[in-house]
C-alpha positions in Angstrom: -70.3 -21.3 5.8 -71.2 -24.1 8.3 -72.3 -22.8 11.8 -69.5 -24.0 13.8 -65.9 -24.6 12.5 -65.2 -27.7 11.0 -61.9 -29.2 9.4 -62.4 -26.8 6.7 -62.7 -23.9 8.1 -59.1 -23.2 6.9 -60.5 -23.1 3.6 -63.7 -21.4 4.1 -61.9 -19.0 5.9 -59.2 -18.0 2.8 -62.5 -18.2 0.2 -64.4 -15.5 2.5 -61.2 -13.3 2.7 -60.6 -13.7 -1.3 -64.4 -12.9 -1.7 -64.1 -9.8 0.4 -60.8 -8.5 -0.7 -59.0 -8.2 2.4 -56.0 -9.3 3.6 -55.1 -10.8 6.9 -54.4 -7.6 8.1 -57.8 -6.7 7.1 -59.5 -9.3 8.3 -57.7 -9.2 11.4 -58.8 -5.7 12.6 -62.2 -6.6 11.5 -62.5 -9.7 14.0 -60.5 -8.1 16.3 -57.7 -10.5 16.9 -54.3 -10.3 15.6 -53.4 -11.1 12.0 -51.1 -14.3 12.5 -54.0 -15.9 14.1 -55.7 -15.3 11.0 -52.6 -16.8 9.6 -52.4 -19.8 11.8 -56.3 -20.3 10.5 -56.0 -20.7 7.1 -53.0 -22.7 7.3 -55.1 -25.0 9.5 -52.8 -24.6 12.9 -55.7 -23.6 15.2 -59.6 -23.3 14.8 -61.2 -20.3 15.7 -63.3 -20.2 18.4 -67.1 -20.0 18.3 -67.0 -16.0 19.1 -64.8 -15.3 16.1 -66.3 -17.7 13.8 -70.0 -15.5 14.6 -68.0 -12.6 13.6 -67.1 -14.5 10.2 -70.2 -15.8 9.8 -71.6 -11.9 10.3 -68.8 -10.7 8.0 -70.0 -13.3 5.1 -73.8 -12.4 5.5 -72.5 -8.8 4.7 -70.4 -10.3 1.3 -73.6 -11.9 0.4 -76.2 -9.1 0.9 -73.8 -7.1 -1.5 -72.4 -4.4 1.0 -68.9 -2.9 0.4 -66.6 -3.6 3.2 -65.3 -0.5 4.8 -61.6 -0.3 4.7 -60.0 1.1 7.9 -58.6 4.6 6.5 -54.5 4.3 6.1 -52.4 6.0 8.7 -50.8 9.5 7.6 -47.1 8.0 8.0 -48.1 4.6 5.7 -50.4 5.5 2.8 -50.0 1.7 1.7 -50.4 -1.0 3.7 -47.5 -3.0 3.7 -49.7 -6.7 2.3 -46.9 -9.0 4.8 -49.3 -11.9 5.5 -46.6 -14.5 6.5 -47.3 -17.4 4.1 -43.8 -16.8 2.1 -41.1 -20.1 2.3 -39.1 -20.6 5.5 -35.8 -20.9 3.8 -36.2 -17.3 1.7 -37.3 -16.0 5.0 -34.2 -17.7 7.1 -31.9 -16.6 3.8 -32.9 -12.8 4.0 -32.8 -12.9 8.4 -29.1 -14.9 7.7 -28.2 -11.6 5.0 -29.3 -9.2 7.3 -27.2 -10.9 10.1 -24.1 -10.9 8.2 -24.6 -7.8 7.3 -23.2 -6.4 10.5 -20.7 -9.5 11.1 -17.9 -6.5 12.3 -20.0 -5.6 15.5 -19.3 -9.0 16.7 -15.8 -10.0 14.8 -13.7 -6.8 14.5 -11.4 -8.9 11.5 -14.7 -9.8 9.6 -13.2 -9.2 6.7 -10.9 -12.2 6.8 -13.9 -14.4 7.7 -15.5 -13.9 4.3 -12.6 -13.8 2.1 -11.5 -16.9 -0.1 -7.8 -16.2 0.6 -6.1 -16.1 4.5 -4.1 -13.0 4.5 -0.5 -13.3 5.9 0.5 -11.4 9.1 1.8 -8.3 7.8 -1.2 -7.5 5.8 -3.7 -8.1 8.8 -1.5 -5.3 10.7 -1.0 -3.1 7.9 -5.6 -3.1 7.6 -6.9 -3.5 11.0 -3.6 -1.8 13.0 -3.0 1.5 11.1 -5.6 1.8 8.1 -9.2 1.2 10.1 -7.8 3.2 12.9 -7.6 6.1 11.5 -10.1 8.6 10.2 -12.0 7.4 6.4 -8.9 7.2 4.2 -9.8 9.2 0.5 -7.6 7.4 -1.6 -5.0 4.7 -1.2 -1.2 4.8 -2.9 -0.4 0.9 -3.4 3.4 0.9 -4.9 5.0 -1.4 -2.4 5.9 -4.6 -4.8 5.2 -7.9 -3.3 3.3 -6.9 -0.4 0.0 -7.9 -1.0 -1.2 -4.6 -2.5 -4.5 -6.6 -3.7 -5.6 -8.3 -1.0 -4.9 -5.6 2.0 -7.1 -3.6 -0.9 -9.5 -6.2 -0.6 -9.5 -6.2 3.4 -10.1 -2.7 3.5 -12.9 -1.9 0.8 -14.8 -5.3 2.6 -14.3 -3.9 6.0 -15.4 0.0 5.0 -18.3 -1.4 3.0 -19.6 -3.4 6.0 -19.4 -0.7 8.6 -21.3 1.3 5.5 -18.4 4.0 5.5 -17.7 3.4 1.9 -20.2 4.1 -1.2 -18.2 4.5 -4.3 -14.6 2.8 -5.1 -12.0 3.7 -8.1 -9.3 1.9 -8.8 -6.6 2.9 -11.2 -3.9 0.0 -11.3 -0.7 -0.2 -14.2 -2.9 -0.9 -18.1 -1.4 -4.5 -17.7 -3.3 -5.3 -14.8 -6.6 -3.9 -14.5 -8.0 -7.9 -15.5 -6.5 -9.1 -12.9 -6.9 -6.6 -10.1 -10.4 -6.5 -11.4 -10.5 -11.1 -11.6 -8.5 -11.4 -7.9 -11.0 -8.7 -6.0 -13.8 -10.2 -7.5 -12.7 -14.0 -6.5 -11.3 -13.6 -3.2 -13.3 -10.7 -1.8 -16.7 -10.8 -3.6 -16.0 -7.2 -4.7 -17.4 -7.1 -8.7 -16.0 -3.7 -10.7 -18.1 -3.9 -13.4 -18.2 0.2 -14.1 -21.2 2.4 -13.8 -23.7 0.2 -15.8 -25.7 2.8 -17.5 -22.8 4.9 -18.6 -20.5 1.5 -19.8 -24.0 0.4 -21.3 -24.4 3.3 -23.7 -20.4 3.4 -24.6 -20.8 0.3 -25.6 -23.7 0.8 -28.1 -22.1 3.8 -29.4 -19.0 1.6 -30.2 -20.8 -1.4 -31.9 -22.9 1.5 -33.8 -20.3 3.9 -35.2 -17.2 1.7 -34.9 -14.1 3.9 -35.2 -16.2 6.6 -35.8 -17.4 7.0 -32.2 -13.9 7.8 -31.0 -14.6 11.5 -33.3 -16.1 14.4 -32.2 -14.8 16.1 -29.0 -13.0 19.5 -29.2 -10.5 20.8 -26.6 -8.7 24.4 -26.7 -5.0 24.6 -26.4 -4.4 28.1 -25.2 -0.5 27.7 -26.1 -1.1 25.9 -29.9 -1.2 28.7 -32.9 -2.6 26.2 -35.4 -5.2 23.5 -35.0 -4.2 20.0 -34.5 -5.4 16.4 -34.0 -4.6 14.5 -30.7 -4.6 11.3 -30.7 -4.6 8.7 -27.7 -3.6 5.1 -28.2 -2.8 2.3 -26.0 0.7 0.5 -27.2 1.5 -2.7 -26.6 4.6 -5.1 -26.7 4.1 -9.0 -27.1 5.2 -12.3 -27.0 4.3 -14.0 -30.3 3.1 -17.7 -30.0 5.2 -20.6 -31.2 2.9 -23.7 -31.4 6.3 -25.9 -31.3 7.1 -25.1 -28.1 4.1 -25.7 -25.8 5.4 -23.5 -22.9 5.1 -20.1 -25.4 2.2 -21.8 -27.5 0.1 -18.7 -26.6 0.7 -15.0 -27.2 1.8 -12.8 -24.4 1.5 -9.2 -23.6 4.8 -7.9 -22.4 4.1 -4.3 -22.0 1.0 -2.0 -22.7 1.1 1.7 -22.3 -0.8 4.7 -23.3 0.5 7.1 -25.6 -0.9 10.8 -26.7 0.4 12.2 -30.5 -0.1 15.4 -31.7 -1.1 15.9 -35.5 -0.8 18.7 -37.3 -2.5 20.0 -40.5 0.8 19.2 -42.5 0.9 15.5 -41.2 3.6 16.5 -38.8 3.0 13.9 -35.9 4.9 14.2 -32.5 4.6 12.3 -29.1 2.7 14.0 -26.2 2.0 13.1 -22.6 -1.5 11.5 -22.1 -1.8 13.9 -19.5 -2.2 16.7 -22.0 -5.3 16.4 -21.9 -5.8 17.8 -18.3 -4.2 21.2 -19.7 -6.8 21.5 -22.1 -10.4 23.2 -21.9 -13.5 22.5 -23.5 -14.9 23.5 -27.1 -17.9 24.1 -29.0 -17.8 24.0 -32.8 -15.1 24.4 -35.3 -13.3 27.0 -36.4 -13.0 26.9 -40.5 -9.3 26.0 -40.5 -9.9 22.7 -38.3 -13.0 21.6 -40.5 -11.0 19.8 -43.1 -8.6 18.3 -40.7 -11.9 17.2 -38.7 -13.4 15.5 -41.9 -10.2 13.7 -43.0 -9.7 12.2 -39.6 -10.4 8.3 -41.2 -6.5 8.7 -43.0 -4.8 11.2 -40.5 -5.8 8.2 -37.9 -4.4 5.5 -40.2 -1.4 7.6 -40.4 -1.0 8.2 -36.8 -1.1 4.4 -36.4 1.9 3.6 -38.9 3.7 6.4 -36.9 3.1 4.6 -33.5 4.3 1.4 -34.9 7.5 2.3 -36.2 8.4 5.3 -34.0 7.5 4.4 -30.7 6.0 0.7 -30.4 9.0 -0.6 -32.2 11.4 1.2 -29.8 9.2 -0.3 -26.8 9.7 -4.2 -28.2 13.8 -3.0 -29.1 14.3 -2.1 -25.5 11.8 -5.0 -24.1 13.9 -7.0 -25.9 16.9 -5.6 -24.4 15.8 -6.2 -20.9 15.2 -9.6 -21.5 18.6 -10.4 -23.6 20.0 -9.0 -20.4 18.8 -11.4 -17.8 19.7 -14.2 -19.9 22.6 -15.3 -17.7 20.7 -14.6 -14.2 17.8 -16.8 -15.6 19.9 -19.4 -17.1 21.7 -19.6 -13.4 18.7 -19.9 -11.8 17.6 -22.6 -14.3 21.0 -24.7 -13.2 20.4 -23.9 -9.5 16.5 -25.7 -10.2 18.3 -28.8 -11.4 21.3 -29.5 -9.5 19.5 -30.6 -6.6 17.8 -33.3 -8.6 21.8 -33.8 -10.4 22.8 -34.3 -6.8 20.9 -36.4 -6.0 20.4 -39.1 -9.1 24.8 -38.6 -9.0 24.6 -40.2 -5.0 22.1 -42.4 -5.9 24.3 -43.8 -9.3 27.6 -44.3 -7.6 25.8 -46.0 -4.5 24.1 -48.3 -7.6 27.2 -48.9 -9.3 29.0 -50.7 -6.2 26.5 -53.2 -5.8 26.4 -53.5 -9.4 29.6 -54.6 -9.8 29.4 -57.9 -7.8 27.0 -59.3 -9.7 23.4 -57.8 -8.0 21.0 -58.2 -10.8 18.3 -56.1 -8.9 21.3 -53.3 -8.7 22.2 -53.9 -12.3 18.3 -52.8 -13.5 18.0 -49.8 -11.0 21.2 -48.7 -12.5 20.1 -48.8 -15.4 16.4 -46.9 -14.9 19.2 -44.3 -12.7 20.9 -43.5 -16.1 17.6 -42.6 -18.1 16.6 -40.4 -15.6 19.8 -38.6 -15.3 19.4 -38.8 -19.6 15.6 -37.1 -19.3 16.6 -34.5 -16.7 19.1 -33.6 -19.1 17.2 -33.3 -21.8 14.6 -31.4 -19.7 17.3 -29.1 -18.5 18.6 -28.0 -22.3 14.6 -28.1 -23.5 14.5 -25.3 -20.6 17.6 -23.2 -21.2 16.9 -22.9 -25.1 12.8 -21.7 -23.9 14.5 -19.0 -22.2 17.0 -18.8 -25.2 14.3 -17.8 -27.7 12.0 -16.1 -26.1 13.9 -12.8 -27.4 13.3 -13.3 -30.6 9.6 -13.8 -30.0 9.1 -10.2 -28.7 7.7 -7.7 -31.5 5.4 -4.6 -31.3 1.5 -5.2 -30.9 -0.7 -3.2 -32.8 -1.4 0.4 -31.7 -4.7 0.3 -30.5 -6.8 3.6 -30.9 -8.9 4.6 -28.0 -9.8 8.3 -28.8 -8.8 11.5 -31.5 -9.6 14.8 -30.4 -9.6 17.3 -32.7 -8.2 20.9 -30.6 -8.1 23.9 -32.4 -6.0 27.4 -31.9 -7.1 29.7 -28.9 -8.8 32.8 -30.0 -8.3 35.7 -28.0 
């Protein structure tokens, strides 16, 4: 090193510091002098003056004689030094200070929540989150039944709101089968809220699935205390849809209608009944097999496939009948609304043809071909008006029963007292 600092001393400086070992921290306590002035060194900011650069000068005699730096011994309360030396980017730094900022955006704006959201929430549902529900004490659980009030996004307020004042660790949500995509897409989107399950749980589900296939929905064992005879329960989720019809481009894609879960008891002699899903709550815990619900237990491939058929024809088809029903039913309320869409737009072509036709009549060319273009609008509303009316017309006849899909058998035998 030179004897005075020059215009590299910036570099000189890092080379004796990697040489040694240290960091700025280090080398800081060793000069004497605070570490971002070592900083402001090596990025070449400052020079240091004469006195410190002796001290470095002393400090490099020691790397080259071969002496071991002494380390200053760590504090009880910080066994590891914490290695900040300053030189990360400005904007990553500015990025985490803007986080950490935002972080308690409600000390400042009491309706944070609104700030952040991708959606601006109407009146009511302000007063119904930041007027009653934040007011009071940390709500357990939330009943959202009121239809067309915004369930999702005064939700979303809330959750956003509790998770910023750090109130709020854990959220379950348990909306209709139908909608859990789009409760799960809409709080995700407008509120930055992912449900994505717990990850190591959902992780190892899933790799059971892929590996064993139906066979990973086998296994568990529950004790009726009421049942004299072992039987299988199985749960499936049921679902009515919309079949496609690629020559109508409005129902060129299937729908689902309705989707609900359904338990069914199986018996030993292939009897099969319908039980609440909910049976499963009145149920305890097994371990093993008695004899009599081995065989049952190995033939549970068939008694499933069986179980299936049963669902389809029993119950599923019964869902689509009455599904079907509902539908036929608001046929005329539809098709009334359907007029009521188009009469304004009769109205109005109807004025604007009789006005036409006057000046038609004595002779206005102009008049003549705005007549004309008048009558093939009146033509194509028309035919848009029928295409509409026979869409509704059909759609009855697309409705027929999904397949039963099979989430879990359970195989529960007798209670032995």
């Amino acid at each position: 090193m030179d004897t005075k600092p020059t215009r590299d001393c910036a570099n000189q400086i890092k080379r004796l510091r990697a040489k040694m070992g240290l960091t700025q921290i280090n080398l800081a306590e060793r000069l004497g002098v605070s570490f971002p002035t070592v900083n402001r060194w090596e990025n070449a900011k400052t020079r240091p003056s004469q006195l410190s650069w002796n001290r470095l000068l002393a400090l490099a005699d020691e790397a080259d004689s071969g002496c071991r730096v002494a380390e200053p011994e760590p504090t009880p309360c910080n066994g590891a030094q914490s290695g900040f030396d300053f030189t990360a980017q400005p904007d990553i730094v500015r990025s985490l200070i803007e986080g950490e900022r935002l972080s308690f955006g409600h000390l400042a704006n009491p309706a944070f929540a609104t700030e952040i959201a991708s959606i601006d929430p109407l009146p009511h549902q302000r007063i119904a989150v930041y007027d009653h529900m934040l007011k009071q004490a940390r709500l357990r659980f939330l009943l959202a039944d009121d239809a067309g009030a915004g369930k999702t996004i005064m939700t979303g307020l809330y959750i956003r709101e509790m998770l910023s004042r750090r109130l709020l660790n854990r959220v379950l949500i348990v909306p209709p089968a139908g909608l859990v995509g789009n409760w799960q897409r809409e709080l995700h989107l407008l509120f930055g809220l992912p449900f994505n399950g717990e990850p190591v749980f959902e992780s190892f589900r899933e790799l059971v699935r892929q590996k064993l296939g139906k066979e990973a929905l086998r296994g568990a064992v529950f004790v009726d205390p009421t049942a004299s005879k072992p039987y299988l329960f199985h749960v499936a989720r049921l679902t009515v849809i919309r079949k496609a019809d690629p020559e109508i481009p409005e129902l060129a894609h299937e729908e689902t209608l309705e989707c609900r879960l359904v338990g069914v008891k199986q018996s030993e002699s292939m009897e099969l009944s319908t039980c609440p899903v909910e049976h499963l709550l009145l149920l305890r815990g097994g371990h093993g097999l008695p004899p009599q619900a081995q065989r049952m237990a190995v033939e549970t491939h068939g008694q499933l496939n069986q179980a299936g058929a049963y669902l389809t024809e029993r119950v599923c088809r019964s869902l689509a009948i009455a599904c079907r029903k509902r539908i036929m039913a608001s046929l005329p309320e539809r098709e009334i609304f359907v007029h009521r869409r188009y009469d304004f737009q009769e109205a109005e072509l109807a004025h604007a043809r009789a006005k036409t036709t006057r000046k038609a009549r004595t002779g206005n060319k102009g008049a003549a071909a705005e007549l004309a273009h008048i009558k093939m609008k009146q033509r194509n509303l028309s035919n848009r008006l029928e295409q509409t009316l026979n869409i509704i017309r059909c759609e009855p006849e697309l409705v027929v029963p999904g397949e039963p899909d099979p989430l879990a058998c359970r195989t529960t035998p007798a209670s032995i007292f």
